[in-house]
PDB file of N, CA, C and O in Angstrom:
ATOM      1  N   UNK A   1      -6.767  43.950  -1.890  1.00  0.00           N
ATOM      2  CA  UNK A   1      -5.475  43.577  -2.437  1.00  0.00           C
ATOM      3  C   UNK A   1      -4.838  42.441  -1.638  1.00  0.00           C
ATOM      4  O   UNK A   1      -4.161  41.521  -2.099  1.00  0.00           O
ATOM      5  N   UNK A   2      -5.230  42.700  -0.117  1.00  0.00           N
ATOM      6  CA  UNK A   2      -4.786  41.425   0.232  1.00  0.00           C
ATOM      7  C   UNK A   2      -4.843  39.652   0.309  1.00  0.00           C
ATOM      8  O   UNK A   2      -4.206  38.672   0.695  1.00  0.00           O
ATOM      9  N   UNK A   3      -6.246  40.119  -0.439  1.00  0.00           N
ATOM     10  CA  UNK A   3      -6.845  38.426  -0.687  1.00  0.00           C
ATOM     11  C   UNK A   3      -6.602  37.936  -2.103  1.00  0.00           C
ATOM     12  O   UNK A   3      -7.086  36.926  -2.614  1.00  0.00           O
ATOM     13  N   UNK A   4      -5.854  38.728  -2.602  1.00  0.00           N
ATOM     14  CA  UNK A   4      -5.940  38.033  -4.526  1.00  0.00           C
ATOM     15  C   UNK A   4      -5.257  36.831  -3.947  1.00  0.00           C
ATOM     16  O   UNK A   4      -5.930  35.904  -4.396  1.00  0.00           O
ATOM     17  N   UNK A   5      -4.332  36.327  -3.226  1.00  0.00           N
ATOM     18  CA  UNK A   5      -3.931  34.392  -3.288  1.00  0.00           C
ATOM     19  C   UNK A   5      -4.846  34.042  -3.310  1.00  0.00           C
ATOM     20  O   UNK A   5      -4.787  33.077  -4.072  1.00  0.00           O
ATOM     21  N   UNK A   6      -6.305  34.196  -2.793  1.00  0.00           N
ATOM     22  CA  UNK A   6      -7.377  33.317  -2.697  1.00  0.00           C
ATOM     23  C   UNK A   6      -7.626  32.806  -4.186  1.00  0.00           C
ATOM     24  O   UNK A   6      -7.782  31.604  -4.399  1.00  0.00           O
ATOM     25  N   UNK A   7      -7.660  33.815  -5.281  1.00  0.00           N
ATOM     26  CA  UNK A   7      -8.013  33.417  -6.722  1.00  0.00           C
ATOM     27  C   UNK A   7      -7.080  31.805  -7.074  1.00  0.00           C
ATOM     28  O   UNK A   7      -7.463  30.959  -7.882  1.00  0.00           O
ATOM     29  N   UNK A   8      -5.960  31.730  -6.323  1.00  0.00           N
ATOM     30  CA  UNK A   8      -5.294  30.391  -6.773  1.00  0.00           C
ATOM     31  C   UNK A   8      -5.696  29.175  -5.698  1.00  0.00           C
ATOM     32  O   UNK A   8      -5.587  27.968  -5.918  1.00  0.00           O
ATOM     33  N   UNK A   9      -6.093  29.687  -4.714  1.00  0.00           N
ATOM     34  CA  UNK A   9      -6.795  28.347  -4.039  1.00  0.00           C
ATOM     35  C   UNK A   9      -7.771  27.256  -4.653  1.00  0.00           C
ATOM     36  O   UNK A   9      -7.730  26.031  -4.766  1.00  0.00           O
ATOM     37  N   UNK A  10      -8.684  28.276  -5.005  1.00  0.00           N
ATOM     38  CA  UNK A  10     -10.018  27.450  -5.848  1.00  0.00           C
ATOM     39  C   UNK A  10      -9.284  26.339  -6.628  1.00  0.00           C
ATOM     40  O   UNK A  10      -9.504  25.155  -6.376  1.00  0.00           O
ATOM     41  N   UNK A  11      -8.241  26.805  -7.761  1.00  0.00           N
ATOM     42  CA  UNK A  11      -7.787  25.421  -8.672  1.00  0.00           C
ATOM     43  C   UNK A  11      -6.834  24.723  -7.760  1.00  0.00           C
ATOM     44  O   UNK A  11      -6.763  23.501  -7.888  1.00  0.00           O
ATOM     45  N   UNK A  12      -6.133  25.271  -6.909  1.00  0.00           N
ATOM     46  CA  UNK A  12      -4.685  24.390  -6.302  1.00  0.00           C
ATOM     47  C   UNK A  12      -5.761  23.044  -5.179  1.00  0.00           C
ATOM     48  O   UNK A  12      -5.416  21.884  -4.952  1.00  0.00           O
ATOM     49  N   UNK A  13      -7.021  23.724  -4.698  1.00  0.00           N
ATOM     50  CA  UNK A  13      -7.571  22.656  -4.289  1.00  0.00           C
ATOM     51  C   UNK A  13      -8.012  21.535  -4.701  1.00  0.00           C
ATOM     52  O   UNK A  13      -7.807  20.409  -4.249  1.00  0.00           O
ATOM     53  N   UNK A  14      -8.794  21.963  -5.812  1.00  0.00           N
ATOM     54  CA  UNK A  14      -8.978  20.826  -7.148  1.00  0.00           C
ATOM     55  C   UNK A  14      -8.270  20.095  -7.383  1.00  0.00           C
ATOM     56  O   UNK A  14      -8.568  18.903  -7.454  1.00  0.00           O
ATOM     57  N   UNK A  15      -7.002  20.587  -7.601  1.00  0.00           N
ATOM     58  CA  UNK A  15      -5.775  20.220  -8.335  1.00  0.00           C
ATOM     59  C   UNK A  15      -5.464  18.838  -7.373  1.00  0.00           C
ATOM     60  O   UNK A  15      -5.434  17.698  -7.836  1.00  0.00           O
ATOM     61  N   UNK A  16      -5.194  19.256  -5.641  1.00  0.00           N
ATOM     62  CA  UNK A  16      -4.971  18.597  -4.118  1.00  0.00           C
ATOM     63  C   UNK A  16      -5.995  17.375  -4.577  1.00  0.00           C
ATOM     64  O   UNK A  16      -5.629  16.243  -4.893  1.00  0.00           O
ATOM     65  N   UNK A  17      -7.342  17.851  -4.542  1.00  0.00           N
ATOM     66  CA  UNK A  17      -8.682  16.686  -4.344  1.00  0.00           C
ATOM     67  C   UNK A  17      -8.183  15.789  -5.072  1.00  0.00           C
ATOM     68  O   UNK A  17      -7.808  14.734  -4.558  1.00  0.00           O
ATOM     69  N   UNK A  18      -8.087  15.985  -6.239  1.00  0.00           N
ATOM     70  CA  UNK A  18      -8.240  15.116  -7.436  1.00  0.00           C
ATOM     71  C   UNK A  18      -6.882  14.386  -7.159  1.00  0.00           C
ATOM     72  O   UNK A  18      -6.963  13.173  -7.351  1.00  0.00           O
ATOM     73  N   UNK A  19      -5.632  14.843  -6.748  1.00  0.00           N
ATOM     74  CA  UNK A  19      -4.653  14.140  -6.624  1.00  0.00           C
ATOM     75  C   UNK A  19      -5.216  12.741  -5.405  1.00  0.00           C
ATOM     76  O   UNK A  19      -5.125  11.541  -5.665  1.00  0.00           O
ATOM     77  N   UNK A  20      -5.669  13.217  -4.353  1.00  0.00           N
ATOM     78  CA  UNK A  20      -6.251  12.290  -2.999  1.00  0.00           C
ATOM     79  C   UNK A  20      -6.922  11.425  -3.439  1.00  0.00           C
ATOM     80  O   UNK A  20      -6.824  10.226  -3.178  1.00  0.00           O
ATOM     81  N   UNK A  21      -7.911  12.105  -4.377  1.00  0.00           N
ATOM     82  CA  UNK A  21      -8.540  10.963  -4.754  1.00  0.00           C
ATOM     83  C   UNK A  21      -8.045   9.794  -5.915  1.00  0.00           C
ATOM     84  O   UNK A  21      -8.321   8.612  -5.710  1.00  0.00           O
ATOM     85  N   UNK A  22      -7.512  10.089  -6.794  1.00  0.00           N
ATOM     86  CA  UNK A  22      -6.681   8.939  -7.495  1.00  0.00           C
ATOM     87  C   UNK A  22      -5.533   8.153  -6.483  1.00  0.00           C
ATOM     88  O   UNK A  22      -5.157   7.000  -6.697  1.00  0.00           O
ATOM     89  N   UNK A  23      -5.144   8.833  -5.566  1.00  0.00           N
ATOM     90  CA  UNK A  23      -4.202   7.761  -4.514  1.00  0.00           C
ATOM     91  C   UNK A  23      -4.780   7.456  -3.774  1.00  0.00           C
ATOM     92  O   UNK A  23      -4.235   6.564  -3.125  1.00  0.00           O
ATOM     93  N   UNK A  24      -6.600   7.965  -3.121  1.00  0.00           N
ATOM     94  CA  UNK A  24      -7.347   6.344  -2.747  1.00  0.00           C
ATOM     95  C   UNK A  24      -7.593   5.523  -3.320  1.00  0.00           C
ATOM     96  O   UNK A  24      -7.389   4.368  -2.946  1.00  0.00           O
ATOM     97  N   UNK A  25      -8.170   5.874  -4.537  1.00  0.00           N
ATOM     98  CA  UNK A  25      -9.042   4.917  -5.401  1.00  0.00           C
ATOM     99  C   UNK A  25      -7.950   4.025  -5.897  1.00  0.00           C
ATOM    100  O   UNK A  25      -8.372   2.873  -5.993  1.00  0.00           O
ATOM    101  N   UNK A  26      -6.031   4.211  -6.430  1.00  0.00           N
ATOM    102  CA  UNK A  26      -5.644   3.186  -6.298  1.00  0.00           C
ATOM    103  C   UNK A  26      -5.405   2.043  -5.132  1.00  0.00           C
ATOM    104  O   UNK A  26      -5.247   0.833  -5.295  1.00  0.00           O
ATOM    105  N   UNK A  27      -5.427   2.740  -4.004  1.00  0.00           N
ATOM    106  CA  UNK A  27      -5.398   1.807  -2.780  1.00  0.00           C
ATOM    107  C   UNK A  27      -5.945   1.028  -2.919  1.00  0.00           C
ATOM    108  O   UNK A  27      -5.544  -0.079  -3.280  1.00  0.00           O
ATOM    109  N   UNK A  28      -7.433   1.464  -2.594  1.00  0.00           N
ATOM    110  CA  UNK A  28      -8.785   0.525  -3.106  1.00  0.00           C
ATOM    111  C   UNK A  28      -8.884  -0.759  -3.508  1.00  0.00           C
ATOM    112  O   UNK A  28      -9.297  -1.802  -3.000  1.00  0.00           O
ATOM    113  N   UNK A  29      -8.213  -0.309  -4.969  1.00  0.00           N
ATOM    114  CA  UNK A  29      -8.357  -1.096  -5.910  1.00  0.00           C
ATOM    115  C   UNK A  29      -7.150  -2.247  -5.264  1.00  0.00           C
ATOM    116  O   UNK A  29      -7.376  -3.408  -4.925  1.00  0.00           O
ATOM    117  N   UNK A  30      -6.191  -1.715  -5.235  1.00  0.00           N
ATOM    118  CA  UNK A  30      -4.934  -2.758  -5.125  1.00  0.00           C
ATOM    119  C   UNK A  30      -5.455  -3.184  -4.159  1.00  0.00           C
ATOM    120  O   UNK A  30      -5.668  -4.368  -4.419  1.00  0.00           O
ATOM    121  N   UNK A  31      -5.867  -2.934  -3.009  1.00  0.00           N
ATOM    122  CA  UNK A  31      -6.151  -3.595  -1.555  1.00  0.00           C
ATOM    123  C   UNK A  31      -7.581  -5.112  -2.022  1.00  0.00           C
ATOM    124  O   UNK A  31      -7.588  -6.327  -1.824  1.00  0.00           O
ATOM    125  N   UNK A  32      -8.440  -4.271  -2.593  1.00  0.00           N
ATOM    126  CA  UNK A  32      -9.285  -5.339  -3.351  1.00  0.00           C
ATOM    127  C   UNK A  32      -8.825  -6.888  -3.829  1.00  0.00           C
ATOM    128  O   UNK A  32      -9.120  -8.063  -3.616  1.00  0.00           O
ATOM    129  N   UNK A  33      -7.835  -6.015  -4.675  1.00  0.00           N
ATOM    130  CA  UNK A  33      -7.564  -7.071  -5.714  1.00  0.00           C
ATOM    131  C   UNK A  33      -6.622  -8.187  -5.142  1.00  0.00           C
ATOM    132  O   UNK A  33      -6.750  -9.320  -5.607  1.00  0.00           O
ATOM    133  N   UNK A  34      -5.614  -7.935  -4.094  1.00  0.00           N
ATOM    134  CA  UNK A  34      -4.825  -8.575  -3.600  1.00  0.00           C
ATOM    135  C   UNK A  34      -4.861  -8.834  -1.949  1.00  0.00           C
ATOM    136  O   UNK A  34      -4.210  -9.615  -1.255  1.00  0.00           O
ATOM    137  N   UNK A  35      -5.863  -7.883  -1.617  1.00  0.00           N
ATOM    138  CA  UNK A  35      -5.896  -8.207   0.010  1.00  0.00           C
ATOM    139  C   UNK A  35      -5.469  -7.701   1.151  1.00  0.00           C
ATOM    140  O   UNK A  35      -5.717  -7.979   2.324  1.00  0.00           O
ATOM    141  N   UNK A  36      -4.642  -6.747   0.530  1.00  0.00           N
ATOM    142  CA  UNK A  36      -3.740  -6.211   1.235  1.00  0.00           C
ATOM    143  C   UNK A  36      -3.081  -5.208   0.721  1.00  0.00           C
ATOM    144  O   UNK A  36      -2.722  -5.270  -0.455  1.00  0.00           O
ATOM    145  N   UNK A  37      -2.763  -3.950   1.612  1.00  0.00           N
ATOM    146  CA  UNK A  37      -1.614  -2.844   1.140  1.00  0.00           C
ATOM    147  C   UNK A  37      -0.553  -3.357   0.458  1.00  0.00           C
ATOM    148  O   UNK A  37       0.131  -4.319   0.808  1.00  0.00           O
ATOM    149  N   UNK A  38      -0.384  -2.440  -0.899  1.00  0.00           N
ATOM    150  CA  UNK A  38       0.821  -2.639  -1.401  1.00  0.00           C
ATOM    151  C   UNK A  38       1.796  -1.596  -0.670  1.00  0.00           C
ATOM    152  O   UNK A  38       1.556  -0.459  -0.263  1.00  0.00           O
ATOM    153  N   UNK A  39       3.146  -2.466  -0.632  1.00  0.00           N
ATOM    154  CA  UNK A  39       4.088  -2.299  -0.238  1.00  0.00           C
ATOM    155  C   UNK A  39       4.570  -1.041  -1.332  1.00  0.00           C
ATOM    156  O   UNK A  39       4.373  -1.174  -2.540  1.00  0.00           O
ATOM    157  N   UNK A  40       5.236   0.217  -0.742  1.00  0.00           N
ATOM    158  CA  UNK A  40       5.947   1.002  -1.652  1.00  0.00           C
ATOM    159  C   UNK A  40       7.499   0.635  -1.563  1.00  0.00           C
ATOM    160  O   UNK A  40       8.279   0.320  -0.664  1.00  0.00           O
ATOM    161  N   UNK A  41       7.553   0.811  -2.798  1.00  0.00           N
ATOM    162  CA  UNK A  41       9.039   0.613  -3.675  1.00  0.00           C
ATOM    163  C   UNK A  41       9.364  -0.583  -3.561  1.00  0.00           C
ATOM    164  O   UNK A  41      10.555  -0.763  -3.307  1.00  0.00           O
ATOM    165  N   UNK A  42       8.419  -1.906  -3.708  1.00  0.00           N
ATOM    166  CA  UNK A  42       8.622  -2.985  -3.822  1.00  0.00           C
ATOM    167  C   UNK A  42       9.482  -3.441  -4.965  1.00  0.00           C
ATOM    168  O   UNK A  42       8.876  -3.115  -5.985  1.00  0.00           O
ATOM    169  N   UNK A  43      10.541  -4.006  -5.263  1.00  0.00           N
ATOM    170  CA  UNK A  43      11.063  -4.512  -6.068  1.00  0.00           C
ATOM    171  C   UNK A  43      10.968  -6.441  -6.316  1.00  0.00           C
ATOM    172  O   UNK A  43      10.703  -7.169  -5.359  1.00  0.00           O
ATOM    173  N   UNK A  44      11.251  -7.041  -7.825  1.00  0.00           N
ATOM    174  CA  UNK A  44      11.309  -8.294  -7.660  1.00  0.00           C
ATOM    175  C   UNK A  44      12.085  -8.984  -6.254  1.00  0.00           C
ATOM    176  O   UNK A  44      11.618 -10.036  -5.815  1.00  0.00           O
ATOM    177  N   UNK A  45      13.555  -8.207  -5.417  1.00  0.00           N
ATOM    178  CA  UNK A  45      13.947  -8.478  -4.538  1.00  0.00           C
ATOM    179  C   UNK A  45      13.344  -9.103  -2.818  1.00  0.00           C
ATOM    180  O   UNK A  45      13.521 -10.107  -2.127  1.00  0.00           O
ATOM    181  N   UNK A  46      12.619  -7.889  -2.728  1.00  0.00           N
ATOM    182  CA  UNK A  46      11.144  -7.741  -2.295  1.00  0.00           C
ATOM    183  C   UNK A  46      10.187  -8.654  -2.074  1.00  0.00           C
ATOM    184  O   UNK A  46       9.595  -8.910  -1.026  1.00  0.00           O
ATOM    185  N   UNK A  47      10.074  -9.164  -3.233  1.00  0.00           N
ATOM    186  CA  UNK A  47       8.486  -9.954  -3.729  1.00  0.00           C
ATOM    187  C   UNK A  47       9.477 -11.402  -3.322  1.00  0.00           C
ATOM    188  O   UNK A  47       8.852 -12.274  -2.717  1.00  0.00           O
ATOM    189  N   UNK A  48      11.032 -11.708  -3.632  1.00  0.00           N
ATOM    190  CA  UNK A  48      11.042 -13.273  -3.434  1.00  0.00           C
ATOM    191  C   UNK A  48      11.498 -12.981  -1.154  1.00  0.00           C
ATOM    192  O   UNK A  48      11.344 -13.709  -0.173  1.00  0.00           O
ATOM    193  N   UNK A  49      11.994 -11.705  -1.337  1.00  0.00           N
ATOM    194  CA  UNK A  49      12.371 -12.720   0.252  1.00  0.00           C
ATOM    195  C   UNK A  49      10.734 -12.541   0.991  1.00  0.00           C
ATOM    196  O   UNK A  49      10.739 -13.130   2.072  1.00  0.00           O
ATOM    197  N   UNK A  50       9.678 -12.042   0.760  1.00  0.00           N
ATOM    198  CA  UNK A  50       8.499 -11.966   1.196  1.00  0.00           C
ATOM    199  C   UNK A  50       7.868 -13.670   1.242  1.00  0.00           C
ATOM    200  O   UNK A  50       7.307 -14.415   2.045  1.00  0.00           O
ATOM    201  N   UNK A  51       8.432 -13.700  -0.342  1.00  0.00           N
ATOM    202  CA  UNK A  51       8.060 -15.327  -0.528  1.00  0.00           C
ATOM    203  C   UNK A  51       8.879 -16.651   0.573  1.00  0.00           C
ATOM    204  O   UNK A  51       8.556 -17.736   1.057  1.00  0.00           O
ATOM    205  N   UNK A  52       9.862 -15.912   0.563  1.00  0.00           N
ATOM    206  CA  UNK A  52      11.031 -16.659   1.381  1.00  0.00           C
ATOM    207  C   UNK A  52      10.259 -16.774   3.229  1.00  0.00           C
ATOM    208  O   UNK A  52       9.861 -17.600   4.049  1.00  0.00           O
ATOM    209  N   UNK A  53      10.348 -16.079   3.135  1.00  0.00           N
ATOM    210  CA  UNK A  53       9.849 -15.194   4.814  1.00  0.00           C
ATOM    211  C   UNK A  53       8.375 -15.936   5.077  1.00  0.00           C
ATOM    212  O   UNK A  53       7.925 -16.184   6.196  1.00  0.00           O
ATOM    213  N   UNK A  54       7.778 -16.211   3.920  1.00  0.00           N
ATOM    214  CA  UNK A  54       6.449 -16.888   4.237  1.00  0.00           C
ATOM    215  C   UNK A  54       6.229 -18.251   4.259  1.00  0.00           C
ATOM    216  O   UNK A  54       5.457 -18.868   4.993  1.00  0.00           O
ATOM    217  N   UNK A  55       6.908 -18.642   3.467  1.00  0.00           N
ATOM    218  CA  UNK A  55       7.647 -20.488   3.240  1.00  0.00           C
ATOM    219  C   UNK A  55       8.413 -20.668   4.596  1.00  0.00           C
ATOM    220  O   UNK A  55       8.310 -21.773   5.130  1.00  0.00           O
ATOM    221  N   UNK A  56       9.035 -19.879   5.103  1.00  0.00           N
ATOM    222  CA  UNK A  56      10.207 -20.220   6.617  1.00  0.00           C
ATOM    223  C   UNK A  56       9.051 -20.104   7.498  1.00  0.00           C
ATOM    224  O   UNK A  56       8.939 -20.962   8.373  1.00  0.00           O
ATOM    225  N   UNK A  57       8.316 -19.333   7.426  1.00  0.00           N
ATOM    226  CA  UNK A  57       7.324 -19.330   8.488  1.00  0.00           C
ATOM    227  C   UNK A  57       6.410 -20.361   8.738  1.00  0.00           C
ATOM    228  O   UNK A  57       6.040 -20.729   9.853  1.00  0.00           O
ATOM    229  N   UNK A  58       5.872 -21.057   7.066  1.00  0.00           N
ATOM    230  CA  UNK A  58       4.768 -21.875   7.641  1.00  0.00           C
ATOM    231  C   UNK A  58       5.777 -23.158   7.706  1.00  0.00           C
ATOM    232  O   UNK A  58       5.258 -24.117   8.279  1.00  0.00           O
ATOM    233  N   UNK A  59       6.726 -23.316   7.374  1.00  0.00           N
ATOM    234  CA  UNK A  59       7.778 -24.545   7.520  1.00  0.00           C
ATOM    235  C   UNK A  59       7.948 -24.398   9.346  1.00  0.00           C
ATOM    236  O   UNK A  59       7.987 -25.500   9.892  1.00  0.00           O
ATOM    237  N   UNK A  60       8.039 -23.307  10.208  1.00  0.00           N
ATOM    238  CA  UNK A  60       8.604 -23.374  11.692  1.00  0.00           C
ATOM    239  C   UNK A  60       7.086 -23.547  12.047  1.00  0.00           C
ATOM    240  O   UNK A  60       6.989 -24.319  13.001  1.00  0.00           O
ATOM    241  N   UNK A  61       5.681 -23.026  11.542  1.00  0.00           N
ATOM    242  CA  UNK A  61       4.945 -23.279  12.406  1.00  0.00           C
ATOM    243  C   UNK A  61       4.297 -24.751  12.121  1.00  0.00           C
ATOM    244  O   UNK A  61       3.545 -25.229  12.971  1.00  0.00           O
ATOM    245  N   UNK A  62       4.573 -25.425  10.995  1.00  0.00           N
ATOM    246  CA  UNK A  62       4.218 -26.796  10.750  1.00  0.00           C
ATOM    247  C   UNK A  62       5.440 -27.568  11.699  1.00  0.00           C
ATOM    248  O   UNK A  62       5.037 -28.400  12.511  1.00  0.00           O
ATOM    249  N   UNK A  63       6.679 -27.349  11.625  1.00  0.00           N
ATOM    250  CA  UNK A  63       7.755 -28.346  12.870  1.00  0.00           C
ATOM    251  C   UNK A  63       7.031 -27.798  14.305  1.00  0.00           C
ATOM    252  O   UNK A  63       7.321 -28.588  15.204  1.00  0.00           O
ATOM    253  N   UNK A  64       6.317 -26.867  14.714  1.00  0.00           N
ATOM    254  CA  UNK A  64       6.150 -26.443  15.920  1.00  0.00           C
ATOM    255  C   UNK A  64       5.125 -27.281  16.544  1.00  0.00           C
ATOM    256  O   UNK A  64       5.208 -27.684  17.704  1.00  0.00           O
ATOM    257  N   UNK A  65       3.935 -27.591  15.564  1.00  0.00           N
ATOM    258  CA  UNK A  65       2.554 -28.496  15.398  1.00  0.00           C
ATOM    259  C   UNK A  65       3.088 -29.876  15.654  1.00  0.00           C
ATOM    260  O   UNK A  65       2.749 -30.657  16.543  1.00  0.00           O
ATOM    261  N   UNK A  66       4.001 -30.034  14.694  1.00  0.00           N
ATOM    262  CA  UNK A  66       4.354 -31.548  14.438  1.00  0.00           C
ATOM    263  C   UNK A  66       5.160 -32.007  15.983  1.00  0.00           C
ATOM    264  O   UNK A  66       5.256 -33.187  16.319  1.00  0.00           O
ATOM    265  N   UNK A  67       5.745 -30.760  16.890  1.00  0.00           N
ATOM    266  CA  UNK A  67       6.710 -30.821  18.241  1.00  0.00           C
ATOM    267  C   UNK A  67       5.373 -31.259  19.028  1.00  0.00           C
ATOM    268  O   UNK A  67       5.124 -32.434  19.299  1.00  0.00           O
ATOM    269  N   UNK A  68       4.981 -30.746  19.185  1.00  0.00           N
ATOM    270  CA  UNK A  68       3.377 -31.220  19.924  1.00  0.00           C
ATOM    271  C   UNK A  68       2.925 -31.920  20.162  1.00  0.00           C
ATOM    272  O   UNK A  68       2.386 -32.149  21.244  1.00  0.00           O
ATOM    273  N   UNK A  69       2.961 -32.428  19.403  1.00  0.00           N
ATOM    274  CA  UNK A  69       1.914 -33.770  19.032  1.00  0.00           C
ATOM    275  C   UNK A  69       2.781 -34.889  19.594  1.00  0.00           C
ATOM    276  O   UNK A  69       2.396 -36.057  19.535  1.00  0.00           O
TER     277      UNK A  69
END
């Protein structure tokens, strides 16, 4: 009598696997396709100051090159 929870393990594990495995296999895929971890709860907000943040960056490390020289 004390082991009947076991009868719900068998599916709740399944249930677990199969969840793990569709949130690797999207990783995967997204990491594939773009190179890199997607960001969670990315919004369009997100996506422009990323853009912003990457334009300021190669703009300071191109004046930094150009200080050099």
């Amino acid at each position: 009598m004390n082991f009947i929870f076991l009868e719900a393990m068998l599916p709740l594990g399944i249930i677990a696997g199969a969840l793990c495995v569709m949130g690797a296999s999207q990783h995967f895929i997204h990491k594939s396709a773009y190179g890199r971890p997607k960001h969670v709860r990315s919004d369009k907000w997100d996506v422009a100051m990323d853009r912003r943040d990457r334009s300021l960056m190669e703009a300071a490390a191109s004046m930094k090159k150009s200080m050099a020289n």
